[in-house]
C-alpha positions as CSV (number, residue, x, y, z in Angstrom):
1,X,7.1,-18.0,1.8
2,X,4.6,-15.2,0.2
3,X,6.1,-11.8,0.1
4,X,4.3,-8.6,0.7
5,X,5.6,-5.4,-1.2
6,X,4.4,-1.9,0.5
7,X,5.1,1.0,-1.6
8,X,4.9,4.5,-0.4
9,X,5.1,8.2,-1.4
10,X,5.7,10.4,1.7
11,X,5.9,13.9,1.7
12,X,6.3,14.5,5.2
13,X,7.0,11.3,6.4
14,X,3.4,10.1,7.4
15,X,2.5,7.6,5.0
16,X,6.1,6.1,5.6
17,X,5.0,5.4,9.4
18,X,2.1,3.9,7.8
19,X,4.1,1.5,5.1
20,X,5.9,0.6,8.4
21,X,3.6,-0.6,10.9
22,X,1.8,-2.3,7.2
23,X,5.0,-4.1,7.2
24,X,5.3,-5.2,10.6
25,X,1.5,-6.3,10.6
26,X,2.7,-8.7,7.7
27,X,5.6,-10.1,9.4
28,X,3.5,-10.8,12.3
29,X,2.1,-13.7,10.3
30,X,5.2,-14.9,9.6
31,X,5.1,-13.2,5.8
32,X,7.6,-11.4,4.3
33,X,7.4,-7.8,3.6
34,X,9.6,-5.5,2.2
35,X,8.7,-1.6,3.0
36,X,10.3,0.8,0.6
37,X,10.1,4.1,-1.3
38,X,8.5,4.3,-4.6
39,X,11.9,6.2,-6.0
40,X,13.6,2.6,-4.8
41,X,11.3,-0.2,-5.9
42,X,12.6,-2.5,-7.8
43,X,10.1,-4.1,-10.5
44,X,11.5,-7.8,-10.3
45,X,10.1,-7.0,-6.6
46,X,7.0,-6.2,-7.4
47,X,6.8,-8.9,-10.1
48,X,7.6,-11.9,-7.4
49,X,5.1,-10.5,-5.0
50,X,2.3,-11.6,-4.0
51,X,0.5,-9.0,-2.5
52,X,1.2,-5.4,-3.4
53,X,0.1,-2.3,-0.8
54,X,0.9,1.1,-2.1
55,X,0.7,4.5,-0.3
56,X,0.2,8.7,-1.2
57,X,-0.3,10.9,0.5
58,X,-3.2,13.6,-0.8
59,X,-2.1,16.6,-2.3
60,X,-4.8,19.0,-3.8
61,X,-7.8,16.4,-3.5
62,X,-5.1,13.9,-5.4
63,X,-2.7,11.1,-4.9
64,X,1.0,12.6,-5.6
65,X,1.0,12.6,-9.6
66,X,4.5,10.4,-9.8
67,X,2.3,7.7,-7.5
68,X,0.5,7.9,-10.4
69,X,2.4,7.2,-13.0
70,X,4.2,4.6,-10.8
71,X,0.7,2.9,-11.1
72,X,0.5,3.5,-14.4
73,X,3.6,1.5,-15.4
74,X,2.8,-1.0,-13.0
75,X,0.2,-1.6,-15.1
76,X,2.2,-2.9,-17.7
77,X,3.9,-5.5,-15.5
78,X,1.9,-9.3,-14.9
79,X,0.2,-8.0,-11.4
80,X,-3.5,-9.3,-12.4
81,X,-5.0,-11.1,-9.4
82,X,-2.4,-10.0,-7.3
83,X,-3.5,-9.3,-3.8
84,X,-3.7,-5.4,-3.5
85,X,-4.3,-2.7,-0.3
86,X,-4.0,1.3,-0.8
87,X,-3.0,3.4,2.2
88,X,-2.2,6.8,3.1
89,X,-2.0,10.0,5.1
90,X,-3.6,13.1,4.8
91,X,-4.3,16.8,5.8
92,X,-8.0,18.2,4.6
93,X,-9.7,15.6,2.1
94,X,-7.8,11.9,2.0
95,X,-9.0,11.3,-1.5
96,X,-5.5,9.5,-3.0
97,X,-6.1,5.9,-1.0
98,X,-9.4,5.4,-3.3
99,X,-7.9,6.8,-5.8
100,X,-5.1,3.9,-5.6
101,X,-7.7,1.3,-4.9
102,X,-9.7,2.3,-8.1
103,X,-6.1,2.1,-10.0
104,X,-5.2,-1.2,-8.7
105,X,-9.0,-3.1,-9.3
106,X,-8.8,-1.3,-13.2
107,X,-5.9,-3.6,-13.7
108,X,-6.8,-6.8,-12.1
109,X,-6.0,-6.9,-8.7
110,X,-8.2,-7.7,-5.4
111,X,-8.2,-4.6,-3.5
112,X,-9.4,-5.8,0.5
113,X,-11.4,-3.4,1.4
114,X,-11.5,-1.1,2.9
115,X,-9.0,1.7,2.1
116,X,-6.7,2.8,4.9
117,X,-7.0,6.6,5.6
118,X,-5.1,8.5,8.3
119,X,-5.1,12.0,8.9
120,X,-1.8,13.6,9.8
121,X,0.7,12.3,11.8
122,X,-0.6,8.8,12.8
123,X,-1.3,8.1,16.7
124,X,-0.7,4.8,18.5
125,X,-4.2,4.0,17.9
126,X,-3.7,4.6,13.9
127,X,-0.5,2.5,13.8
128,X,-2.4,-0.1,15.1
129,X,-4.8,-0.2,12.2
130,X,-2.5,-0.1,9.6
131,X,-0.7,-3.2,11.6
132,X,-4.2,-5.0,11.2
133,X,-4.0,-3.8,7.2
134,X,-0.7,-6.1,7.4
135,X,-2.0,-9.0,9.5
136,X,-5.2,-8.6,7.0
137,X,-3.2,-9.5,4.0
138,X,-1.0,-12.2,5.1
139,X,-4.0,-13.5,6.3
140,X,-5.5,-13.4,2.9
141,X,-2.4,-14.3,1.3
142,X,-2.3,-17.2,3.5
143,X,-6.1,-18.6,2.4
144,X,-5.1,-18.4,-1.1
């Protein structure tokens, strides 16, 4: 079965909601998906997945800086052509999902397009969208 890891970085809980409903998109499609922490992923994770979302929020018109060194050593790992999606929640300017999305396609993966951006606290309505980011993956995953 493909597996779908979410990683997130939530400062006040947002972007988790969002790795969430991401999550149970994914598992919608009979796909399964593992929603967890960036402090708590585990790299032999990451390595046997086959799609990789990953979340920040925006803090001072960036993603969280230990997002991005997360990405950084990521990079180091065998993720090229890896499915990827970025995701995240924000308060004034949202700019850490592209920032993700341009991390992820600098070392090889297929970002779908487009980023998922949600400001504040996500609505009904929002957590609907980021359930279509997860039925939009495992529905890639699934064509592969």
């Amino acid at each position: 079965m493909p597996k779908v890891v979410i990683v997130y970085l939530s400062t006040s809980g947002n972007t988790k909601a969002m790795a969430d409903a991401i999550a149970e998109g994914v598992r919608s499609r009979n796909v399964e998906a593992l929603a967890v922490n960036f402090h708590e992923a585990d790299i032999e994770d990451l390595r046997s997945a086959d799609a990789i979302a990953i979340g920040s929020s925006t803090f001072y018109y960036k993603m969280l800086p230990p997002m991005e060194k997360f990405i950084e050593n990521l990079a180091r790992e065998d993720v090229k052509e890896k499915i990827g999606a970025a995701f995240g929640s924000y308060g004034w300017s949202g700019e850490a999902p592209v920032m993700i999305a341009e991390k992820m396609r600098e070392i090889g993966m297929k970002v779908i397009d487009p980023v998922l951006r949600i400001q504040y606290t996500p609505t009904d309505k929002d957590l609907e969208e980021c359930k279509r980011l997860g039925k939009d993956i495992a529905i890639r995953l699934k064509a592969k």
